[in-house]
C-alpha positions as CSV (number, residue, x, y, z in Angstrom):
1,X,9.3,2.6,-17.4
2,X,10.8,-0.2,-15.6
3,X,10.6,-2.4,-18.3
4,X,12.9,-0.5,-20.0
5,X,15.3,-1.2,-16.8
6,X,14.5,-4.6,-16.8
7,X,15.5,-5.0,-20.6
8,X,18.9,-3.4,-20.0
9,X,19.3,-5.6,-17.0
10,X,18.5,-8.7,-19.2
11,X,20.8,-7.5,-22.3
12,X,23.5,-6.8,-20.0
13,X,24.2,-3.4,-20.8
14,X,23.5,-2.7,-17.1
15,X,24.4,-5.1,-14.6
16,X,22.5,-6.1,-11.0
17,X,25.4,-5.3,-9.4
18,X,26.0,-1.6,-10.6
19,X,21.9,-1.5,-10.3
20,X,22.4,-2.6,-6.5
21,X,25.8,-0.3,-6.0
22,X,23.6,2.9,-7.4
23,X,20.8,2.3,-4.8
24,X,22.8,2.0,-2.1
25,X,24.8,5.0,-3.0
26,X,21.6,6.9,-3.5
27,X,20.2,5.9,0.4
28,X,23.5,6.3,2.1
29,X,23.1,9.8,0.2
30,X,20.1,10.8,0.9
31,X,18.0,8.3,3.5
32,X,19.7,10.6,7.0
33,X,17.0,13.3,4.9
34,X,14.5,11.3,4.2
35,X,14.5,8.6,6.6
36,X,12.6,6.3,4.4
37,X,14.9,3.2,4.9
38,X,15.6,1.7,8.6
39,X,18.1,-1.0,7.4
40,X,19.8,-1.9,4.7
41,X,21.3,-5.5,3.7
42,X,25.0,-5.6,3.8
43,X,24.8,-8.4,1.2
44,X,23.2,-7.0,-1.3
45,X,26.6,-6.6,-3.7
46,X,27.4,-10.2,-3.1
47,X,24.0,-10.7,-4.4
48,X,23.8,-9.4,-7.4
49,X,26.6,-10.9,-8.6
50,X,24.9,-14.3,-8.1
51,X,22.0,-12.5,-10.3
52,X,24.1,-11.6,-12.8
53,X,25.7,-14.7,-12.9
54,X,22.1,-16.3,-13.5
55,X,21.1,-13.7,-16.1
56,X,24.2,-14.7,-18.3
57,X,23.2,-18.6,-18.0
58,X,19.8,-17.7,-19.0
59,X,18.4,-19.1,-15.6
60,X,17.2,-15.4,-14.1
61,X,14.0,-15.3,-12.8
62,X,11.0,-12.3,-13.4
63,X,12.8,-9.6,-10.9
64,X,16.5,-10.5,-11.7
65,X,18.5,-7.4,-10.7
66,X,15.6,-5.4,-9.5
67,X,15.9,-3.8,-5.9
68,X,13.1,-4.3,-3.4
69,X,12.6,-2.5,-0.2
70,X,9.9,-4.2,2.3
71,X,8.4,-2.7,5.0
72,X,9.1,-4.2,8.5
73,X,5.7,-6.0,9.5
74,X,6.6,-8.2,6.9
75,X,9.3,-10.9,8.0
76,X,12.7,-11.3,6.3
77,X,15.1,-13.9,7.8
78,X,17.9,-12.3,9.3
79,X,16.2,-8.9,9.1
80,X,15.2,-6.5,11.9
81,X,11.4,-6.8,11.8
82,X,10.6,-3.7,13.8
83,X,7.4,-2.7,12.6
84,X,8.7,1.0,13.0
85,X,8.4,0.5,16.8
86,X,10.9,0.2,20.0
87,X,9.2,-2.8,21.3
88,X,10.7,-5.3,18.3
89,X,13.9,-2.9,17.8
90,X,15.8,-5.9,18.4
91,X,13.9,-8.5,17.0
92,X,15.3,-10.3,13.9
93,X,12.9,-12.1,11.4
94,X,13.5,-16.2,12.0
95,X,11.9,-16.9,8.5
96,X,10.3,-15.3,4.9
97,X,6.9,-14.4,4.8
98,X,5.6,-15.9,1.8
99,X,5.9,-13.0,-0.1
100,X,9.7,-12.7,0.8
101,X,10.1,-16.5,-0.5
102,X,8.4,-15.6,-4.2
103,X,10.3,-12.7,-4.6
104,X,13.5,-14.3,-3.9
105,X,12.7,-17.1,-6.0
106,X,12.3,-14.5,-8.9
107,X,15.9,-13.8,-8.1
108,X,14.4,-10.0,-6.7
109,X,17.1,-8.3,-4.2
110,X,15.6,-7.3,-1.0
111,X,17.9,-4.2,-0.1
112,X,16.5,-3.1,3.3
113,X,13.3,-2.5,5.2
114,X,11.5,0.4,4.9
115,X,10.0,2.8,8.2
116,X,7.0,3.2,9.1
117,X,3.9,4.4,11.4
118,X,4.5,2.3,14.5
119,X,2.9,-1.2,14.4
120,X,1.3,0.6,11.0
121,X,-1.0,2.6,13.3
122,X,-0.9,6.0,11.5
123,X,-2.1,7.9,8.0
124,X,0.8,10.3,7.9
125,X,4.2,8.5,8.5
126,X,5.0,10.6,11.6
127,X,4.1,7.8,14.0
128,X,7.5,5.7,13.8
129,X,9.4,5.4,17.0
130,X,12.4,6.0,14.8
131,X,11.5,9.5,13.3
132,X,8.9,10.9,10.5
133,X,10.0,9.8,6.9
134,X,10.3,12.6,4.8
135,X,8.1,13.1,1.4
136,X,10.6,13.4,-1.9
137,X,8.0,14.1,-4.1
138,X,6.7,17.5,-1.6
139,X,9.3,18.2,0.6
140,X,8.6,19.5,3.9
141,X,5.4,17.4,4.0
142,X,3.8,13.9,5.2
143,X,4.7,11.0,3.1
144,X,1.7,9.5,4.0
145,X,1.2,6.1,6.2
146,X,1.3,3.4,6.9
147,X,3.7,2.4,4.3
148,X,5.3,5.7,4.4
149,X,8.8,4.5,3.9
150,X,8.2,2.0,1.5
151,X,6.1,4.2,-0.5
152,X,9.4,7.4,-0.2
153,X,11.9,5.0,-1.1
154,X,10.2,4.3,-4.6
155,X,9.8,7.9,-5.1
156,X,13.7,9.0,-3.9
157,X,14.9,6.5,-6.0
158,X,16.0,3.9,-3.8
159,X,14.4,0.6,-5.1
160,X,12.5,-0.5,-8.3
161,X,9.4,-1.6,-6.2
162,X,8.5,-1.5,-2.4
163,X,6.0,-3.5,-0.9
164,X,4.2,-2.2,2.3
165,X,0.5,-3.5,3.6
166,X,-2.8,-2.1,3.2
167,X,-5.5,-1.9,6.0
168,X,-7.8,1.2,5.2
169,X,-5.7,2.5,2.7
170,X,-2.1,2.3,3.6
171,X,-0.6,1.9,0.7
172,X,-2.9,4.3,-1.4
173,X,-2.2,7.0,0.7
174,X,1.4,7.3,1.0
175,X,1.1,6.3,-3.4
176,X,-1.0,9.1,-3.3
177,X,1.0,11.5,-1.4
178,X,4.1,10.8,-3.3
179,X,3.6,10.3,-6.6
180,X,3.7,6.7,-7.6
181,X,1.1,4.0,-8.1
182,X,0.2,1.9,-5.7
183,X,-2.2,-1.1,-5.1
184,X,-4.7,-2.9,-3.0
185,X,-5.3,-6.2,-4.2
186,X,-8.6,-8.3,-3.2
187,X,-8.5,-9.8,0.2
188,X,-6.8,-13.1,0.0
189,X,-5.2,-13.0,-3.4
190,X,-2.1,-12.4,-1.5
191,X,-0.9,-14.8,1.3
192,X,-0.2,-12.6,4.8
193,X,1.8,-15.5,6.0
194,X,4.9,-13.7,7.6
195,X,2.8,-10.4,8.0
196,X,2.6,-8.6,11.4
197,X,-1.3,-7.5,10.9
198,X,-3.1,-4.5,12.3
199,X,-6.2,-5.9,11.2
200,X,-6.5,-9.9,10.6
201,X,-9.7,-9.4,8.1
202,X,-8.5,-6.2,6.8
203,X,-5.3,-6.4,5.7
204,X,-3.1,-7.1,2.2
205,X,0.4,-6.9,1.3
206,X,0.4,-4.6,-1.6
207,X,3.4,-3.3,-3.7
208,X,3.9,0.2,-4.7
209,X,6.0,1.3,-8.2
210,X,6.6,4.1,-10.1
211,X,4.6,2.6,-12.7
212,X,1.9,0.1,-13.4
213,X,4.0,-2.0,-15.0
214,X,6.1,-2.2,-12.2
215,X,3.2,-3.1,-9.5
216,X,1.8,-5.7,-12.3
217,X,4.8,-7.4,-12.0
218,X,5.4,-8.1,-8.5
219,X,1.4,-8.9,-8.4
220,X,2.4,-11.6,-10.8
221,X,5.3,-12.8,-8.7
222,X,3.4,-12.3,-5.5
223,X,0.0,-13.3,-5.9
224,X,-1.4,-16.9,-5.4
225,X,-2.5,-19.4,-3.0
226,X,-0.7,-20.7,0.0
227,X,-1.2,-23.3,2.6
228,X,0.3,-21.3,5.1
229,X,-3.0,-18.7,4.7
230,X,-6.4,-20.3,4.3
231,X,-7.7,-17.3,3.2
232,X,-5.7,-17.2,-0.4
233,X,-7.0,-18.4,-3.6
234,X,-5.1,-19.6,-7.3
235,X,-4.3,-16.6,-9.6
236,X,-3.6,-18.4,-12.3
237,X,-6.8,-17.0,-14.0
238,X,-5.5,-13.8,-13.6
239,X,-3.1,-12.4,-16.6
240,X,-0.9,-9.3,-15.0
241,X,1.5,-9.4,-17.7
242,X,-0.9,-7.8,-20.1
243,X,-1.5,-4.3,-19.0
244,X,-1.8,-2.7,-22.2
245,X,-5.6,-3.7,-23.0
246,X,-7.8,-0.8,-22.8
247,X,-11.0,-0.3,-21.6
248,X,-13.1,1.3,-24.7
249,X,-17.1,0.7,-23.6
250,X,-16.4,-0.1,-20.1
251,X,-19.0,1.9,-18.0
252,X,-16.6,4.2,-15.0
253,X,-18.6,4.4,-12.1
254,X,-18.7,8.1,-10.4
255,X,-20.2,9.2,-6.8
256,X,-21.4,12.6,-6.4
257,X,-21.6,12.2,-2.5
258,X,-17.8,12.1,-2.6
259,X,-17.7,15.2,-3.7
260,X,-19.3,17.0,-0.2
261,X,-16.5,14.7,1.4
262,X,-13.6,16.3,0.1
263,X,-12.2,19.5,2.4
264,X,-10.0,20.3,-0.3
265,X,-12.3,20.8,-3.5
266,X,-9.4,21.4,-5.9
267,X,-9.0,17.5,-5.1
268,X,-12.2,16.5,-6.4
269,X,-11.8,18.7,-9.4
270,X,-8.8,17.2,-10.7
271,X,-10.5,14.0,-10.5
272,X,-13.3,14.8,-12.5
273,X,-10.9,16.8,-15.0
274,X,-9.3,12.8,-15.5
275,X,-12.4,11.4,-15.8
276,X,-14.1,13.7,-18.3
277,X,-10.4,13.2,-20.3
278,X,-11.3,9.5,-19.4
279,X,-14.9,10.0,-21.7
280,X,-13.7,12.4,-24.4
281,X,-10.7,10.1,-25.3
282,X,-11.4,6.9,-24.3
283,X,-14.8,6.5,-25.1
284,X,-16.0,5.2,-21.7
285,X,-19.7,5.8,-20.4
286,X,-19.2,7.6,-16.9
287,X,-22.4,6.3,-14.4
288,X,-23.3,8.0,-11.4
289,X,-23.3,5.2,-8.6
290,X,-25.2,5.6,-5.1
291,X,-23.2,3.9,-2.3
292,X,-25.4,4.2,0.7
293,X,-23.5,4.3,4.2
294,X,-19.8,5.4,2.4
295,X,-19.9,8.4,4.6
296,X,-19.9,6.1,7.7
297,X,-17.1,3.9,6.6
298,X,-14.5,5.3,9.2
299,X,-16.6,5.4,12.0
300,X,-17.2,1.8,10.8
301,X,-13.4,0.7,10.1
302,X,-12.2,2.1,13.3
303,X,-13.8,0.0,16.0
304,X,-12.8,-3.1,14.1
305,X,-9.6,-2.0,13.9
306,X,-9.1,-1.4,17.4
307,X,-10.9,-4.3,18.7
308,X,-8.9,-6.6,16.2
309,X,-5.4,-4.6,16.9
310,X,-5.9,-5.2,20.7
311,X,-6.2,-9.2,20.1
312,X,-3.5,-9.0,17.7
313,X,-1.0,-7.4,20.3
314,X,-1.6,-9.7,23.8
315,X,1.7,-11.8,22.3
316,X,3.7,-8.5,22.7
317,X,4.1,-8.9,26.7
318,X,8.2,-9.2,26.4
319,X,8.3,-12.4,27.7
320,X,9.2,-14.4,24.3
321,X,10.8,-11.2,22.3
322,X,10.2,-7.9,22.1
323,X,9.3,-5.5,24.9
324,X,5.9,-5.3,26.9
325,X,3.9,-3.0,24.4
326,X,2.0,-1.1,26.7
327,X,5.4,0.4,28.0
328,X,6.6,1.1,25.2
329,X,4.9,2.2,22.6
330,X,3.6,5.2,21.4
331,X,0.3,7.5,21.9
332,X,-1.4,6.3,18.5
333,X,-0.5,3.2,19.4
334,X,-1.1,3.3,22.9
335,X,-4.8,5.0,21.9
336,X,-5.6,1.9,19.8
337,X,-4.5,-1.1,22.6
338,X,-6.9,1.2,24.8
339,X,-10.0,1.9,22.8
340,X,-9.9,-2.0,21.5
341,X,-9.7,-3.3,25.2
342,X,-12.6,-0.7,25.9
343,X,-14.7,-2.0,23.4
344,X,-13.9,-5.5,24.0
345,X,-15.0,-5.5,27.8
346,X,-17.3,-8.2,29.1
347,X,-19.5,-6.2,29.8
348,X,-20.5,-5.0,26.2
349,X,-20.8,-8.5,24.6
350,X,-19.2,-7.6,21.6
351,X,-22.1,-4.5,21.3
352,X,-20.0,-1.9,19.5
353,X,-17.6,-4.4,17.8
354,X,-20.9,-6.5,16.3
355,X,-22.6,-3.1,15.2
356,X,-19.6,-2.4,12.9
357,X,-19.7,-5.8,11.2
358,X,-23.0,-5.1,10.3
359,X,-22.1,-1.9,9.3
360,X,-19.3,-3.5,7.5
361,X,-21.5,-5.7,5.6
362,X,-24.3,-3.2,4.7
363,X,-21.4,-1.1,3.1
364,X,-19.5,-4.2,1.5
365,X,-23.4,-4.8,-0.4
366,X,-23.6,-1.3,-1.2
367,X,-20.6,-1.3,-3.1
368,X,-21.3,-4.9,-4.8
369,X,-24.9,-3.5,-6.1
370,X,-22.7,-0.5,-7.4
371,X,-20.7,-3.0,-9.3
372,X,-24.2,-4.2,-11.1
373,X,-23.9,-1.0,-13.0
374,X,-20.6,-0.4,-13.7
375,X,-17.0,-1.8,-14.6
376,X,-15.0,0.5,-12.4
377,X,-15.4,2.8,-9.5
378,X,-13.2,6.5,-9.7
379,X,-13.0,9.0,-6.5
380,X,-9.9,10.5,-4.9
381,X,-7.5,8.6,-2.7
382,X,-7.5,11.3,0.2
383,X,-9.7,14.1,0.7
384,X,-7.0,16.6,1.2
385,X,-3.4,17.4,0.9
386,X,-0.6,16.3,2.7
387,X,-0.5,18.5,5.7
388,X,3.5,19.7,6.7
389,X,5.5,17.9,8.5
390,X,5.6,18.9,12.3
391,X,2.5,20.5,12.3
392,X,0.7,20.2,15.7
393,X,-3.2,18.4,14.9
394,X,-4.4,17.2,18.5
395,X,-7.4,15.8,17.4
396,X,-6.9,11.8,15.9
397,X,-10.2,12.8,14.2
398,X,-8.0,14.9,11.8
399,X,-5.9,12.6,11.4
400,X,-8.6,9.6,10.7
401,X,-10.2,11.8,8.1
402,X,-7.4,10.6,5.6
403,X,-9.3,7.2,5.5
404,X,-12.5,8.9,4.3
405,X,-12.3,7.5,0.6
406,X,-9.8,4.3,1.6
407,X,-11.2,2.0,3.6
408,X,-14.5,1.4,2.1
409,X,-12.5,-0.8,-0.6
410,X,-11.2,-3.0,3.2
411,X,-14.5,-2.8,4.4
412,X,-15.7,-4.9,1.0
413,X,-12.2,-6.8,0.5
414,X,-12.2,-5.4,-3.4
415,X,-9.3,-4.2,-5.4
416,X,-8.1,-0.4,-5.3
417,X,-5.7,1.2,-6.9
418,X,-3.9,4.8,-6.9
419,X,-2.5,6.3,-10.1
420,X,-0.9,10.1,-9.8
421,X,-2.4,12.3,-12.0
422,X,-2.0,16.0,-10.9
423,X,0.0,18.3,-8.8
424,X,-1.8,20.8,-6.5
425,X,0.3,23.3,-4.6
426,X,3.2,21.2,-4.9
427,X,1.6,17.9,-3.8
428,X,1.4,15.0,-6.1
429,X,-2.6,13.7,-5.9
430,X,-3.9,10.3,-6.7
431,X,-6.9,9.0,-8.7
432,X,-7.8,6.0,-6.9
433,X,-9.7,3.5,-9.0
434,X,-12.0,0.1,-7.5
435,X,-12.7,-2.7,-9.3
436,X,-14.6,-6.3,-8.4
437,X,-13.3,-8.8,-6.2
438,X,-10.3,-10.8,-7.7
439,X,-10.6,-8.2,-11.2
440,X,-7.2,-7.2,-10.2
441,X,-5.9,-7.5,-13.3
442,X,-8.2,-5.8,-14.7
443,X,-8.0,-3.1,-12.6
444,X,-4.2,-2.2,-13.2
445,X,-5.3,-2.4,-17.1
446,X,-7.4,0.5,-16.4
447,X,-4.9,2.0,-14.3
448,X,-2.6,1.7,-17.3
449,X,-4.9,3.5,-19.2
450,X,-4.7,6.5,-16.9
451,X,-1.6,6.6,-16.4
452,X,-1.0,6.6,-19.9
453,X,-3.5,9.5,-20.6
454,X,-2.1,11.5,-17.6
455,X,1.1,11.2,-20.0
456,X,-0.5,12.2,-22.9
457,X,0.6,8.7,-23.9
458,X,-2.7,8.1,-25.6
């Protein structure tokens, strides 16, 4: 557990620096495998000797001698801020995002950035202009995407805690896929300020750990409000230091429909095996929820997506930085610039783009009445396994279908989580969990609690 690490780093029977020399040892090992890490911060050493200096005068901050990997649509000064794609190759991050400033200010090294799908377009990682990133939890498989490097790196072993960004279930997928925990928090807990966005009213920057513990922390460090993002609100009613409460009498909302979604049943089942554990041990009241229109939510995050991607990329015309992304970037990307120009002609008057916000809305109220019943929400995080890497699937519809059971939590701007808590054919699998807007806290108690049954901890 990491705050294990973390109490060794503080006692100084392991210093930041060795912690920093190990981690760069380990990607210089075994990244030109994984390909998990694009760039890595030849002054990471130096730094940790400041941190360890700070740690013996008692002045460290909450991530002292911890290792952080950030994916690149999140700006680091001085730090190529690619976003996995050959059209900012060269471009070097002028200033922290807000997130970057916090976790420095914690004294938290930032050893590289991470790859990942191109100008996070992409559910399987494979969609970087600089290569697929390999999974270390499956080999030979997906890591999952967006945040598929930032999300391998924690499970290879080359950071504490990543942080990557989560759209319609970027960061719960890749968790998913590789074995760690990972979470969405609400929309606007966490400033985007510094955040290259696929979707403006979609998107978080979300960490991923090998532990709860681990995600708590940087949630503690990260979250807040910011007057460089009007959309963020105060934490400071929200305790993410105490992760240990449980969740005895709290009523765990399941939906059968889900169920008839998954193509991979043994999915499901492992998920319901957790949750009946969940009732037997933990005496929780499981409630069948109905969520009318969940089965639409894809057809319903897509269009935004595009339409809101297309706006988002008319700066990218190579005239200030970057290339022109049109020439230059690749077919997902390509097939996203294309379908949100379509659907953004004049001649539509917003039809297709104003039928998904209403479709957005009926879902987000679907999932609120849901909450009028129950505490928490549990279904899978993907409805299938990770497929191999390299294999040939033509149709994006495939590839879409990873979102099934993400981006309903994006559409309704609540908290998700993912927890690991089975293997299947070699392929870690996630329990994803929902809770209430701004009950992140809460949330990663719960997902405590499952981690710590899946452990046999309890």
């Amino acid at each position: 557990m990491l705050s294990k690490i973390i109490e060794r780093i503080r006692s100084g029977s392991v210093s930041a620096e060795e912690r920093i020399k190990m981690f760069i040892e380990r990607i210089e090992l075994d990244n030109p495998h994984i390909n998990s890490v694009l760039y890595v911060n030849p002054d990471t050493v130096e730094e940790a000797k400041i941190v360890d200096r700070k740690i013996k005068a008692g002045k460290a901050g909450k991530l002292a001698g911890l290792g952080i990997i950030v994916k690149p649509n999140i700006s680091v000064k001085g730090f190529p801020v690619s976003c996995g794609s050959k059209v900012l190759e060269n471009y070097i991050g002028t200033f922290d995002a807000d997130v970057i400033s916090k976790i420095k200010k914690e004294d938290g090294i930032i050893l590289g950035m991470a790859n990942c799908d191109e100008f996070a377009s992409g559910a399987t990682g494979e969609n970087s202009a600089f290569g697929p990133t390999q999974n270390p939890a499956a080999p030979g498989r997906i890591a999952g995407g967006s945040s598929s490097g930032s999300a391998a790196s924690v499970a290879a072993g080359f950071c504490d805690i990543a942080l990557g960004s989560d759209t319609g279930g970027s960061i719960r997928n890749p968790a998913s896929h590789c074995g760690i925990v990972g979470l969405k928090p609400t929309y606007g807990l966490v400033s985007r300020y510094g955040l290259i966005d696929l979707g403006m009213s979609l998107d978080t920057i979300s960490p991923v750990c090998k532990d709860v513990y681990g995600v708590s922390l940087m949630m503690d460090v990260i979250a807040g409000a910011s007057e460089n993002d009007a959309k963020t609100v105060p934490n400071e009613k929200l305790d993410f230091q105490d992760i240990e409460g449980g969740i005895k009498g709290k009523n765990i909302g399941i939906c059968p429909v889900i169920k008839g979604m998954c193509s991979d049943i043994r999915i499901y089942d492992a998920i319901e095996s957790v949750v009946n554990k969940m009732k037997d041990e933990l005496d929780v009241n499981l409630v069948e929820v109905d969520i009318p229109y969940i089965d639409l939510a894809v057809q319903t995050y897509y269009p935004l997506i595009y339409v809101e991607f297309f706006s988002g990329t008319r700066k990218f015309d190579g005239k200030k930085y970057g290339r022109s992304i049109e020439q230059f970037c690749g077919e997902e990307v390509l097939r996203r610039i294309l379908g949100g120009r379509e659907i953004s002609r004049a001649e539509y008057k917003g039809k297709y783009y104003r039928l998904a916000l209403k479709a957005k809305r009926a879902i987000k109220l679907a999932i609120e009445r849901a909450f009028d019943k129950v505490d928490f929400i549990v279904l899978p995080v993907t409805p299938k396994l990770p497929h191999k890497l390299g294999e040939k699937i033509t149709d994006p519809r495939v590839i879409y279908a990873y979102d099934a059971f993400t981006t309903p939590a994006n559409l309704a701007g609540i908290c998700a989580s993912s927890v690991p808590v089975a293997t299947i054919d070699g392929c870690p699998v996630g329990m994803q969990i929902w809770a209430k807007s701004f009950n992140d806290a809460e949330l990663l108690r719960a997902s405590r609690v499952v981690e710590r049954l899946v452990k046999n901890e309890i």
